[in-house]
Every structure is written in structure tokens, then in C-alpha cells.
MARTORMI-839552 format. One record per residue: x, y, z of N, C-alpha, C in turn; chain. Coordinates in Angstrom, 3 decimals, padded with zeros to 6 digits. Layout:
<pts>
PT,X,Y,Z,X,Y,Z,X,Y,Z,A $
...
</pts>
This chain:
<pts>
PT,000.813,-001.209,000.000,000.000,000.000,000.000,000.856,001.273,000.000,A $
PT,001.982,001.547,001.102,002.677,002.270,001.137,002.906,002.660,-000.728,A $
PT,003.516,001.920,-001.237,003.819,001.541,-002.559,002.822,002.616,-004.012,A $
PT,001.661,002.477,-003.392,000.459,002.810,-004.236,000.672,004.667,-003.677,A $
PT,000.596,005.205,-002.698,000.785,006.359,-002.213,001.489,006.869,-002.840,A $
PT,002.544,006.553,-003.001,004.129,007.172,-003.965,003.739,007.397,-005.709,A $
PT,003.427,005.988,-005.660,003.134,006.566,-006.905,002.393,007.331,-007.396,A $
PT,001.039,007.329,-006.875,-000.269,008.512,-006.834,-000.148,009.887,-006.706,A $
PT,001.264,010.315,-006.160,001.632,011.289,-006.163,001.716,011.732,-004.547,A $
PT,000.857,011.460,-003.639,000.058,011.980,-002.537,001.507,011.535,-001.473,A $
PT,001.939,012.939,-000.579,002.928,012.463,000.560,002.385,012.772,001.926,A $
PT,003.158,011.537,002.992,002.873,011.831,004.483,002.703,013.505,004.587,A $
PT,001.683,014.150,005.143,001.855,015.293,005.705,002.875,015.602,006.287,A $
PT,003.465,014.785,007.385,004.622,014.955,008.244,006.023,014.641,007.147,A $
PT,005.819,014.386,006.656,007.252,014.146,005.585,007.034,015.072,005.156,A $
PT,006.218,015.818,004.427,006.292,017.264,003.520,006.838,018.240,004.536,A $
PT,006.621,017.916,005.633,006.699,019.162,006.811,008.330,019.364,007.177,A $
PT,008.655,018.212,007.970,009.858,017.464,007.566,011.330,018.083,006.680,A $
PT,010.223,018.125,005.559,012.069,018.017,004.580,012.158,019.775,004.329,A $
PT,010.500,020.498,004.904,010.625,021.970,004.458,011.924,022.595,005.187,A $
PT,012.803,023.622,004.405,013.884,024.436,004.831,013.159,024.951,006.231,A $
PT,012.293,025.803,005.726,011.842,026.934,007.048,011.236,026.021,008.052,A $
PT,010.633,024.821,007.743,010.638,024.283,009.152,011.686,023.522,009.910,A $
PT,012.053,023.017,009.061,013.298,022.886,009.621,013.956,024.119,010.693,A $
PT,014.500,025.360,010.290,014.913,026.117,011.101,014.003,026.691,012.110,A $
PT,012.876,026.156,012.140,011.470,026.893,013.365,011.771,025.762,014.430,A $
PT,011.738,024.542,013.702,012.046,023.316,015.111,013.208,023.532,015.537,A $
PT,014.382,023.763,015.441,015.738,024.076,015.420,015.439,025.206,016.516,A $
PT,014.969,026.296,016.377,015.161,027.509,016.892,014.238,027.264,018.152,A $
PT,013.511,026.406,018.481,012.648,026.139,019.165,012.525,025.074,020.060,A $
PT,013.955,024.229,019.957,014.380,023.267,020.940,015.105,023.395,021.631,A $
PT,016.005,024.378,022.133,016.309,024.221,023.386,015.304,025.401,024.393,A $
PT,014.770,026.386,023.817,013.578,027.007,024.727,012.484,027.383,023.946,A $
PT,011.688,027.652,024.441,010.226,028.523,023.821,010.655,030.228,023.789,A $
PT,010.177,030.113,022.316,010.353,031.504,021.802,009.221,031.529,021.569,A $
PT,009.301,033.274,021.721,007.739,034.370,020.507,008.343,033.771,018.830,A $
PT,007.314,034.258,018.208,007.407,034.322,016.770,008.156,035.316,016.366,A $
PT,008.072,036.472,017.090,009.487,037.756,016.777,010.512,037.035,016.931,A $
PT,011.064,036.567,018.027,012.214,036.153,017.920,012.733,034.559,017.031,A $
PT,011.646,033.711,016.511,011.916,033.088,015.253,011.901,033.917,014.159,A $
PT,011.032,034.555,013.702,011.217,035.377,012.957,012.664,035.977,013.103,A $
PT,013.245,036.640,013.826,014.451,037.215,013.459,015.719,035.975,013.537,A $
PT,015.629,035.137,014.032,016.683,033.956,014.213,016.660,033.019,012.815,A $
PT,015.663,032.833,012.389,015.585,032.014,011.425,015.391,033.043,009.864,A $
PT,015.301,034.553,009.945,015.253,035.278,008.627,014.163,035.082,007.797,A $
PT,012.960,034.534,008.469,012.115,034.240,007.462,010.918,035.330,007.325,A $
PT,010.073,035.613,006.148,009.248,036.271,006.377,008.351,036.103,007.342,A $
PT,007.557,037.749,007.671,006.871,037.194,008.642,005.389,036.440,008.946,A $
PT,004.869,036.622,007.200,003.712,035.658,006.718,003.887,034.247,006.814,A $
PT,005.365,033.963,006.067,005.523,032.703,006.154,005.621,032.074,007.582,A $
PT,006.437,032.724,008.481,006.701,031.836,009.830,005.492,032.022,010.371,A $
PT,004.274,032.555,010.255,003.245,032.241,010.963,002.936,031.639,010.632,A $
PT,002.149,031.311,009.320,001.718,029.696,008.208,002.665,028.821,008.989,A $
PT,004.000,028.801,008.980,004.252,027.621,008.909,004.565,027.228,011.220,A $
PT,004.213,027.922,011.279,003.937,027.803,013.049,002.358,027.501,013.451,A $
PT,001.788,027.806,012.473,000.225,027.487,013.104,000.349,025.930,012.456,A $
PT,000.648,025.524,011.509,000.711,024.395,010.662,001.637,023.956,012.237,A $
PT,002.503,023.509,012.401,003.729,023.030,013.288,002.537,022.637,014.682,A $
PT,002.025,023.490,015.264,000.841,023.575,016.265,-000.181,022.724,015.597,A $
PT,-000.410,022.488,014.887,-001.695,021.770,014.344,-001.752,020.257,014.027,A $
PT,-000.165,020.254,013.619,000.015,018.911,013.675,000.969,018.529,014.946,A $
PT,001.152,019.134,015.775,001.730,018.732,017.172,003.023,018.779,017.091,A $
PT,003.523,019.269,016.472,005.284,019.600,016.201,005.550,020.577,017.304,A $
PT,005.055,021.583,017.379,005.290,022.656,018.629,003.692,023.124,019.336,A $
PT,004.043,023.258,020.669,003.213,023.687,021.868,002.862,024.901,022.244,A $
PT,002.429,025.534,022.217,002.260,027.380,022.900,001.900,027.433,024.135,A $
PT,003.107,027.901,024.847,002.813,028.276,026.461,002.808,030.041,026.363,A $
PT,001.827,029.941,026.861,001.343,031.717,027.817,002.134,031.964,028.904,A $
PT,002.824,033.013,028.528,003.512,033.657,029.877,003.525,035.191,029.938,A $
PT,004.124,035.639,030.838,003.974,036.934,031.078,005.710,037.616,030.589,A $
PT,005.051,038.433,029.332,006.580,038.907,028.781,007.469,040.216,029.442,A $
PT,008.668,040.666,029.198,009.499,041.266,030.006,008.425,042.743,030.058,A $
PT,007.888,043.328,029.106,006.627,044.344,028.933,005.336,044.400,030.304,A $
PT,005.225,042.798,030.514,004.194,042.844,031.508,002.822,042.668,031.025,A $
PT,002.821,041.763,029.619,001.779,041.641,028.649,001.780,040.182,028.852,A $
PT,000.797,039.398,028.021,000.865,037.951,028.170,001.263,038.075,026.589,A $
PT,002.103,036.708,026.137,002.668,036.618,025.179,002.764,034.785,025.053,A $
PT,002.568,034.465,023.418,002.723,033.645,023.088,004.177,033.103,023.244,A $
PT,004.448,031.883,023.167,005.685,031.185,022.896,005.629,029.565,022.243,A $
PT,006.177,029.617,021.545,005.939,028.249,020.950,007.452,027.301,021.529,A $
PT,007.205,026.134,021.976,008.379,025.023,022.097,007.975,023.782,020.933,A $
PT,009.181,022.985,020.601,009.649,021.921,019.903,008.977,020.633,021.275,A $
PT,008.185,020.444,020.820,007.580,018.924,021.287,008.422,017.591,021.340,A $
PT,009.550,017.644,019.928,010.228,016.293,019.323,011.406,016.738,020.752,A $
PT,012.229,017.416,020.898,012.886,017.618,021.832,012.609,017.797,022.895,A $
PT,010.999,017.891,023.758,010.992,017.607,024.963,010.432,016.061,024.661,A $
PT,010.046,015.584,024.208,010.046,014.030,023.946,011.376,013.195,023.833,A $
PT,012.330,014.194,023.227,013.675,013.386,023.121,014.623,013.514,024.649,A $
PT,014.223,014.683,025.090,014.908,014.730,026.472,014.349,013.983,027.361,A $
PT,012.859,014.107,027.443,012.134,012.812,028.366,013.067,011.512,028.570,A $
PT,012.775,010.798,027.244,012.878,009.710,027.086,014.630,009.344,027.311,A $
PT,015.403,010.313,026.966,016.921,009.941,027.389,017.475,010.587,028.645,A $
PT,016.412,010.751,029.513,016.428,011.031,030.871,016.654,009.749,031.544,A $
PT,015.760,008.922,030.994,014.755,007.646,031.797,015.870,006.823,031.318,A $
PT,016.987,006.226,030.516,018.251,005.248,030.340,019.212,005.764,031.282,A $
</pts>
């Protein structure tokens, strides 16, 4: 079956996501802490249409998390973290 997919043209969602450049550098920028989108946005150089598309996409399919906190301003502010790296630290805690 796998087999029939490929050829049909049609790919894993998560593989398209995967091999993208800019997500690539959003998970990257986003595993060792939770950032705002300003500061992916400026770390990773990407526009700022695109890194939202591709951060709400990332959130939607469970790639990154948004914690609410209270920013240095005294506002509440988004932050997004890398899920695959607190899953990878979990789990190589526990060996």
C-alpha cells in the first residue's frame, strides 16, 4: 500500500513538513527554549507571513506547543516550544 501512495503522487503530511527548509529552522530555533514568533522570525530570517503559516501548521500537527507567559513588557505573550525535543529529552532522561 505504502507503494500505491508514492506513486499517486500523494505524501505523508509529516514528511512534507519534515524536509521543508523553514521548518526545519522553526524546530531548530525552538528546541532548546520557547520563543515568541518575533524572535523566530528574526533567528531564522524568514518572512513574517511565512513563519506564521508555517507555526500554526507546526501547532496543528503537534510539532510545537504554545505556552502563555507573562513577557518582560508585563503583557501575556505567546511562545511556541519543539515537542520532538521535549520528547527526546524525556525519554533519554529515563536510560
Amino acid at each position: 500500500m505504502p507503494d500505491q501512495i508514492q506513486r499517486s503522487g500523494k505524501t505523508d503530511p509529516y514528511e512534507r513538513v519534515i524536509s521543508d527548509r523553514d521548518t526545519k529552522l522553526i524546530l531548530e530555533s525552538t528546541c532548546d527554549m520557547a520563543k515568541s514568533a518575533n524572535q523566530i522570525i528574526v533567528e531564522s530570517n524568514l518572512a513574517q507571513s511565512t513563519a506564521y503559516r508555517k507555526l500554526k501548521r507546526l501547532v496543528d500537527l503537534n510539532f510545537l506547543q504554545i505556552q502563555h507567559v507573562i513577557g518582560e513588557c508585563g503583557r501575556w505573550e505567546m511562545r511556541y516550544k519543539n515537542n520532538l525535543c521535549l520528547f527526546h529529552t524525556e525519554t533519554s532522561n529515563n536510560f
